[in-house]
C-alpha positions in Angstrom: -110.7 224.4 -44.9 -111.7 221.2 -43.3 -108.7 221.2 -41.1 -109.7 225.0 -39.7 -112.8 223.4 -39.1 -112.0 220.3 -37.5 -109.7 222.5 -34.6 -113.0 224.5 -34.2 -115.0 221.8 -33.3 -111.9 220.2 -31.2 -111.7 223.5 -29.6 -115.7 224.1 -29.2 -116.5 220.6 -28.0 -113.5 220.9 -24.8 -114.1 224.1 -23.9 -117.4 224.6 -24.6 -118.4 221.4 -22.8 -116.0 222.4 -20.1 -117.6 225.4 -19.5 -121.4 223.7 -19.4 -120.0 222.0 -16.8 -119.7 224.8 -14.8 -116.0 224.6 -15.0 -114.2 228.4 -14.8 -111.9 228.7 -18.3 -109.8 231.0 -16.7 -108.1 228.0 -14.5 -107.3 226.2 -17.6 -104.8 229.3 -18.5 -101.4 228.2 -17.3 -99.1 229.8 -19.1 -96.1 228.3 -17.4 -97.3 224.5 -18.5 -97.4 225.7 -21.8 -94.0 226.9 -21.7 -92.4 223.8 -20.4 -94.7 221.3 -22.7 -94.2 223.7 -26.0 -90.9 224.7 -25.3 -89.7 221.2 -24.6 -91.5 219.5 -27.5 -90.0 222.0 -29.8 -86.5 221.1 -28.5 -87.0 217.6 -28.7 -88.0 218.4 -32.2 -85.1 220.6 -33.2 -83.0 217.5 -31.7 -84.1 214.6 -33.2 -84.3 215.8 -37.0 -81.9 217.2 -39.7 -82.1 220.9 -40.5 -84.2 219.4 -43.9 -87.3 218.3 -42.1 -87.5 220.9 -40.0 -88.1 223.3 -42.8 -89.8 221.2 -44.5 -92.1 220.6 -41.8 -92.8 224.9 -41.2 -92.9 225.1 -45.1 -95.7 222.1 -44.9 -97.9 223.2 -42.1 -98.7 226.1 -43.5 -99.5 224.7 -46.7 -102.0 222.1 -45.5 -104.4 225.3 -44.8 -103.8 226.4 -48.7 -105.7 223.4 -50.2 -104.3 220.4 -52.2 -100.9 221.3 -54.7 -102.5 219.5 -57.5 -105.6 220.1 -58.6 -108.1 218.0 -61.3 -106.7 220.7 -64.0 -103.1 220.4 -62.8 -103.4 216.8 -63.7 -105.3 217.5 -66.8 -102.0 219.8 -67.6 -99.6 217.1 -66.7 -101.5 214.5 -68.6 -101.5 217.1 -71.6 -97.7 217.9 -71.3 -96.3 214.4 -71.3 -98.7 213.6 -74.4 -97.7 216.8 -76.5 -94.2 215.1 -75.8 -94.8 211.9 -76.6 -96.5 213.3 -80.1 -93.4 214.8 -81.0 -91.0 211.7 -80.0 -93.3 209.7 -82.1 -93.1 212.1 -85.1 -89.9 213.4 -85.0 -87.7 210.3 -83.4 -86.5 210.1 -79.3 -83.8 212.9 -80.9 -86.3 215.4 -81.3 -87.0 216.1 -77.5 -83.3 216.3 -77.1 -83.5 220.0 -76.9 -86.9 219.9 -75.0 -85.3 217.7 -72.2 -82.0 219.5 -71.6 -83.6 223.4 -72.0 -87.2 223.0 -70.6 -87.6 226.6 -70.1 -86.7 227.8 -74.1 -89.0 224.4 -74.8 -92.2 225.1 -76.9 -93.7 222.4 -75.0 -92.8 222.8 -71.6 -93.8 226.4 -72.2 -97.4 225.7 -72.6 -97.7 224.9 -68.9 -95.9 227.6 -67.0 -97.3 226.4 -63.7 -95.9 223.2 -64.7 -92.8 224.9 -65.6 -91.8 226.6 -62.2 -92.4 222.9 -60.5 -88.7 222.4 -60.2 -88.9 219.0 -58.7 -91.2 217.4 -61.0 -89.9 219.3 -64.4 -86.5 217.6 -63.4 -88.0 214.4 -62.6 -90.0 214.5 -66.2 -86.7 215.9 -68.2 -84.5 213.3 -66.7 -86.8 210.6 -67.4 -86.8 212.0 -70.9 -82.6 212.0 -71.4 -82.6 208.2 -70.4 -85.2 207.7 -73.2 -83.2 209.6 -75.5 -80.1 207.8 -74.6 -81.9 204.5 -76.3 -79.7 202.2 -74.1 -82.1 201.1 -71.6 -85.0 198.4 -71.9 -88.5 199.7 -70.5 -88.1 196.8 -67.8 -84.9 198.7 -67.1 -86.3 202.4 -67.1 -89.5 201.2 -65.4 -86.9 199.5 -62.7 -85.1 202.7 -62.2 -87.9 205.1 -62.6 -89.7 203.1 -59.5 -86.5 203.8 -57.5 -86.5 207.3 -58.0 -90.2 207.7 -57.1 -89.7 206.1 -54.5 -87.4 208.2 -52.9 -89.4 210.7 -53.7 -92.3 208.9 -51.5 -89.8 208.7 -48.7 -88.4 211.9 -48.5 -92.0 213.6 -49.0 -93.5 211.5 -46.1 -90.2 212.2 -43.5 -92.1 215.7 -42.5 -95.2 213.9 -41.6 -93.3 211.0 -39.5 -91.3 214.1 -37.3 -94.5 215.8 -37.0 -96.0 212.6 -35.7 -93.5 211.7 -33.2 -94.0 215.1 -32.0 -97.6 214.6 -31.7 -96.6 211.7 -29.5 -94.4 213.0 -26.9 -96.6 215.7 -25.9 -98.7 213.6 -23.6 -95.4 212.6 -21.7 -94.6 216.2 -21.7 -97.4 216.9 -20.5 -96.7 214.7 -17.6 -93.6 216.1 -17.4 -95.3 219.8 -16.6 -97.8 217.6 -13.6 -94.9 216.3 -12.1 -93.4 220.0 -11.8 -96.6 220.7 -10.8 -97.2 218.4 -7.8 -93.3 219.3 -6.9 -94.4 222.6 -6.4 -97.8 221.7 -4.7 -95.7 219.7 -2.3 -93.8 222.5 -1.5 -97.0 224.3 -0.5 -97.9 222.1 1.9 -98.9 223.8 5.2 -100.2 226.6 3.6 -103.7 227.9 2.8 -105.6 225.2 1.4 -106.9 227.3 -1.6 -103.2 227.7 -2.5 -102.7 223.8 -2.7 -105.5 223.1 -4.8 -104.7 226.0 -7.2 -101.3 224.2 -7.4 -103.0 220.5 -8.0 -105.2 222.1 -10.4 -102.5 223.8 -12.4 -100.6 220.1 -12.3 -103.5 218.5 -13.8 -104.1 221.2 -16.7 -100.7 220.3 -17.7 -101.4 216.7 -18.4 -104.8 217.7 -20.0 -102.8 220.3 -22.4 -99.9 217.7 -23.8 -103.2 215.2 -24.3 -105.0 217.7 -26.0 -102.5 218.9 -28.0 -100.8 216.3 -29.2 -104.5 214.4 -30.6 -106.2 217.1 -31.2 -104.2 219.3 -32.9 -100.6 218.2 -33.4 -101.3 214.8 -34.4 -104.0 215.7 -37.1 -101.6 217.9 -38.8 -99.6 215.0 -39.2 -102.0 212.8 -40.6 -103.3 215.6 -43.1 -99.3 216.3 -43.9 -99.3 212.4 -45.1 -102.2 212.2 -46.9 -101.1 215.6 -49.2 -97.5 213.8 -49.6 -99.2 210.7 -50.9 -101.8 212.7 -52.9 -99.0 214.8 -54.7 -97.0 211.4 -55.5 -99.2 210.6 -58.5 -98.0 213.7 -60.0 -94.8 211.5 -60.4 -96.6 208.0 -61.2 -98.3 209.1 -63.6 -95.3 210.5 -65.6 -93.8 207.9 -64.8 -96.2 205.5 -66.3 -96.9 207.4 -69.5 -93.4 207.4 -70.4 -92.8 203.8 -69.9 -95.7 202.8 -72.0 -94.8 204.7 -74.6 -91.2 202.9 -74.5 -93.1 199.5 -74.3 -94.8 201.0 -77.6 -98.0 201.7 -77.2 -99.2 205.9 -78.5 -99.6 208.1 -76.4 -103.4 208.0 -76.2 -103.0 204.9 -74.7 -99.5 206.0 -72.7 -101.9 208.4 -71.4 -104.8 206.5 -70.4 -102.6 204.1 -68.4 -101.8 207.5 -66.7 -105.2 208.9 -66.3 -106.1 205.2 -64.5 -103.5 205.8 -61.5 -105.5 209.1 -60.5 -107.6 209.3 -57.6 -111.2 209.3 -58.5 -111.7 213.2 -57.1 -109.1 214.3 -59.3 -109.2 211.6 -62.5 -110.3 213.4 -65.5 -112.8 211.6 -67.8 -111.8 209.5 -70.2 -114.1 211.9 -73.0 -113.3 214.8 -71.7 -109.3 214.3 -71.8 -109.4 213.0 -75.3 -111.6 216.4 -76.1 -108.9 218.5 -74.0 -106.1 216.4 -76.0 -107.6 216.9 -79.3 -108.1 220.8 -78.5 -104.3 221.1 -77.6 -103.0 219.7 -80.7 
């Protein structure tokens, strides 16, 4: 929502302040400067990332205007799952989630959570983390070690959309330029003509500079930012998995392998420590 609104008041501010100006909208329609800025942009785009990003990047945009992935109960239901786990590890030995680890989906556990569930990429991040624990051959050190890496690379690969949508935002001002220059090519090819014909021509140059400009930090560039900030906010979902499970290796129960958990949340989304332990209690 605050995205919609922040173009409105991009879009408001220019235009609107444009036009108390006494400036005529209709001479900031080029249509042709928005061809040669979008269309070049896009092919710079399509050139300088791997077919991976680029859908990632349509499957994100679209997102951003859906709200945030993870919401305060998601994490209350993550926090839930990986304790109702941990219970049964702890009462039934590291070989009693065997099952639970390798068929999630037939998994009384697992089950609970069916939003959980059809997260594909977290679900195989939990169960994996789960078969090294039932293995029994690594140290927590050593699972916390490769558990870090694997997060990670999660990190990485979550913020590469946001980095390509970025460098886009940034070559549209030189694209931009690009369209003037065509511009004043064609305005010098008017010269000798009627005068109102040249200064349509410079004034159709300089909307091209103003659209990559605009573009680019008003619109464009925002996105990006907002595309990070959701790929760093949906990261905990991973760090705190992470971080239950490894306490609970170190030894601690899982009240406390959860608490750790619940402390890595961002304040807007970090359930109380009261009313988890009431929600925890309730589950069990």
């Amino acid at each position: 929502m605050l995205i919609l609104i922040g173009f409105v008041v991009v879009v408001l501010s220019v235009f609107g302040g444009y036009a108390m100006a006494h400036g005529r909208l209709g001479a900031l329609w080029q249509p042709y400067e928005l061809i040669i800025i979008g269309g070049a942009a896009f092919g710079a785009f399509l050139a300088a990332n791997p077919v991976k990003v680029v859908k990632a990047v349509l499957r994100g945009v679209p997102g951003l205007f859906k709200g945030a992935r993870y919401k305060r109960e998601d994490y209350v239901d993550i926090l839930s799952m990986v304790y109702d786990v941990l219970v049964k590890a702890r009462k039934e030995g590291m070989i009693g989630i065997e099952k639970d680890a390798d068929d999630p989906g037939a998994s009384t556990i697992f089950s609970k959570y069916p939003k959980l569930l059809a997260d594909h990429a977290l679900m195989e991040f939990t169960t994996d983390c789960l078969r090294l624990m039932v293995s029994g051959n690594l140290e927590p050190h050593e699972l916390e070690q490769l558990l870090e890496i694997e997060v990670e690379t999660h990190h990485q690969e979550a913020a590469e959309p946001a980095h390509a949508l970025q460098v886009l935002a940034d070559s549209l001002p030189g694209f931009g330029i690009v369209a003037a220059v065509l511009g004043i090519v064609i305005t010098m090819g008017a010269i000798g003509g009627e005068v109102s014909e040249i200064g349509q021509h410079v004034a159709g140059a300089l909307v091209g500079t103003f659209l990559g400009i605009l573009l680019g930090y008003g619109f464009v560039g925002p996105l990006a930012a907002a595309m990070q900030h959701r790929a760093h906010e949906e990261g905990k979902a991973f760090e705190i998995i992470k971080m239950a499970l490894v306490s609970s290796l170190r030894g601690y129960p899982p009240t406390v392998a959860v608490e750790f958990a619940r402390k890595l949340l961002f304040t807007d989304v970090r359930p109380a420590f009261a009313d988890l332990e009431a929600h925890l209690r309730g589950n069990r």
